[in-house]
VEXLUM-724770 format. One record per atom (N, C-alpha, C, O): x, y, z; residue in one letter. Coordinates in steps of 0.02 Angstrom, whole numbers, padded with zeros to 5 digits, always signed. Example, Ala and Ser with C-alpha at 12.3 -4.5 7.8 and 13.67 -1.06 7.14 Angstrom:
// residues 2
+00660-00284+00390A+00615-00225+00390A+00660-00165+00390A+00712-00166+00423A+00642-00112+00354S+00684-00053+00357S+00645+00002+00394S+00670+00057+00402S
// end
This chain:
// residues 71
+05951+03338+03622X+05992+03393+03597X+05969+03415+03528X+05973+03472+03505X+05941+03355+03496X+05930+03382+03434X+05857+03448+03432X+05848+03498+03399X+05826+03421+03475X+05756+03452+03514X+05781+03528+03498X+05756+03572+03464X+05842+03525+03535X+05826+03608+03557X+05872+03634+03515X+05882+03695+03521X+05907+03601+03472X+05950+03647+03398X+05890+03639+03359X+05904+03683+03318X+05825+03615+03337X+05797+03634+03294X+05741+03688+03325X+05701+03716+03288X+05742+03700+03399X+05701+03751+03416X+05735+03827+03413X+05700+03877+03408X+05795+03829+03416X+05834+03857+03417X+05829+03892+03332X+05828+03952+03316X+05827+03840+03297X+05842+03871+03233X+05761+03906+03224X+05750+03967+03223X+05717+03862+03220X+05654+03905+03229X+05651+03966+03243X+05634+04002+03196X+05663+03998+03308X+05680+04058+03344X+05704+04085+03308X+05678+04139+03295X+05779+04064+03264X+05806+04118+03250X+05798+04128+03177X+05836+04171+03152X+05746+04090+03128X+05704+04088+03083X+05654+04144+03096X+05661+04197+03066X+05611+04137+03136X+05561+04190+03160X+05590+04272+03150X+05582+04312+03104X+05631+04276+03223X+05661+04330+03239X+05701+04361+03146X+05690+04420+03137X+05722+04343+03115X+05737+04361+03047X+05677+04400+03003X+05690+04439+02957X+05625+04386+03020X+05568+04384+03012X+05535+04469+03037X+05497+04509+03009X+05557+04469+03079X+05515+04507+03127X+05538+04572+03104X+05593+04586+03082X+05492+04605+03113X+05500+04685+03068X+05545+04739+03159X+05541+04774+03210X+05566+04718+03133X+05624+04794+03213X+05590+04859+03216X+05570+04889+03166X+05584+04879+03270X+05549+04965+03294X+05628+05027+03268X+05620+05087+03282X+05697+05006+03234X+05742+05053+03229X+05766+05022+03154X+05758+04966+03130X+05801+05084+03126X+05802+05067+03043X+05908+05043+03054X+05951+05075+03084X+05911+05010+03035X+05972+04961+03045X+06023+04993+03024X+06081+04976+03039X+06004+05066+02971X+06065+05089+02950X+06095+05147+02986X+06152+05169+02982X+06038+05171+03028X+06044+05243+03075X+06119+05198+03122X+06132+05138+03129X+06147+05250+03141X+06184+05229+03211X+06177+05274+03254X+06150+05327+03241X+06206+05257+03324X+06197+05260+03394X+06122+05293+03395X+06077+05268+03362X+06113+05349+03433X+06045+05358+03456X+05976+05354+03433X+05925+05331+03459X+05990+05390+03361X+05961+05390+03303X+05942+05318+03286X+05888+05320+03257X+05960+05268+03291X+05941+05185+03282X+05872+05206+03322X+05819+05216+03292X+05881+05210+03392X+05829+05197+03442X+05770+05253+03428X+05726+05250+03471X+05759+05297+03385X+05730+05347+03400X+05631+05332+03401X+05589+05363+03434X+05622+05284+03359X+05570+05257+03361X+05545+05208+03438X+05496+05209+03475X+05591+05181+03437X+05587+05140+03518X+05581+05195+03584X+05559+05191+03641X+05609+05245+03546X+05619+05284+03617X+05552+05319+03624X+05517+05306+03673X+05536+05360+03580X+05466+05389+03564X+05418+05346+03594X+05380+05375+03634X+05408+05273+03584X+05348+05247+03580X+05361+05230+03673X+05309+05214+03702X+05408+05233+03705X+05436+05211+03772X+05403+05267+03799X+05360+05253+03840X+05410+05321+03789X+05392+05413+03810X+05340+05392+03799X+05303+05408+03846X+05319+05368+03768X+05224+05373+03758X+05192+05336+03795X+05138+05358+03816X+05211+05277+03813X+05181+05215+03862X+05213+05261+03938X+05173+05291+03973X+05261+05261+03949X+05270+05311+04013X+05222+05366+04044X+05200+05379+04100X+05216+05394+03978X+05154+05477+04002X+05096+05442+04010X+05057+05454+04056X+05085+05395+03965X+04992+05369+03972X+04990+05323+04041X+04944+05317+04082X+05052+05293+04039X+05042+05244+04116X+05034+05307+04186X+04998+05300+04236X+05077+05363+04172X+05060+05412+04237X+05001+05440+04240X+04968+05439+04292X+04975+05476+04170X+04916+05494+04193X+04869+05437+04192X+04825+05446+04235X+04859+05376+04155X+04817+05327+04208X+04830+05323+04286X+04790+05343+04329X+04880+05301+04296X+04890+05308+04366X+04861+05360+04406X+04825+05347+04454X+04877+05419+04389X+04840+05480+04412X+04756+05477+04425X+04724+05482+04478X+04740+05468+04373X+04654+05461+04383X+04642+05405+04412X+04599+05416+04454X+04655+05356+04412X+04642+05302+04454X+04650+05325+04528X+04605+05333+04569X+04721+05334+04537X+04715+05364+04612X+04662+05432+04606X+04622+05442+04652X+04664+05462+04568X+04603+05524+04606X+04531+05488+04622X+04499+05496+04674X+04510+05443+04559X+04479+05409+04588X+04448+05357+04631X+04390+05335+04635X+04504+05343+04663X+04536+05299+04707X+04505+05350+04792X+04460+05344+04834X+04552+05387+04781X+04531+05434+04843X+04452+05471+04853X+04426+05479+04908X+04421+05492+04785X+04351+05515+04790X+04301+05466+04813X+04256+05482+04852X+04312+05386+04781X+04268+05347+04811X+04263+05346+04892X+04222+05368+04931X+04335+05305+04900X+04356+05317+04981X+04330+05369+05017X+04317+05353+05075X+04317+05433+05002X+04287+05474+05036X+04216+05504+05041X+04191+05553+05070X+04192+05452+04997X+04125+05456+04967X+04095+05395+05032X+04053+05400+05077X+04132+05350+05015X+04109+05272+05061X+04112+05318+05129X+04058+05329+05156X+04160+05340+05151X+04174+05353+05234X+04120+05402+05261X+04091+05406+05315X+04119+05439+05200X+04058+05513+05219X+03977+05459+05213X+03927+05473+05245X+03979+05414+05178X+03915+05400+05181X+03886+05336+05237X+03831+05322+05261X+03966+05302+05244X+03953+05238+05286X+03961+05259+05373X+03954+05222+05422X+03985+05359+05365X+03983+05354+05452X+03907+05420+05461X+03908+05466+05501X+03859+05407+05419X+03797+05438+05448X+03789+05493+05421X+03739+05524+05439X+03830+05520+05374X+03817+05579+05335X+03844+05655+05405X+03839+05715+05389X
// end
């Protein structure tokens, strides 16, 4: 028990520590506005990765089929 009250305090040593993505004095939405931004941003870049991957996903595939059934 003692194990995990001094891991515990560690943790919450650290976390005190840790610099936050929202400024503590904003309230409600306005707190998040940095978190939210940077969320919008990983969202758009994960779709259009996704996007080109699948386009290029499908061009190979049709590259292999056109070339592996005899042209």
């Amino acid at each position: 028990m003692k194990k995990i009250r001094e891991y515990l305090a560690s943790v919450r040593a650290e976390l005190r520590k840790a610099a936050w993505p929202w400024d503590p004095k904003e309230r409600g939405v306005k707190k998040y506005k940095q978190l939210i931004d940077s969320s919008v941003v990983v969202l758009v870049a994960m779709t259009l990765l996704g996007a080109f991957v699948a386009t290029i996903d499908f061009a190979m595939r049709n590259a292999i089929s056109f070339i592996t059934s005899g042209f």
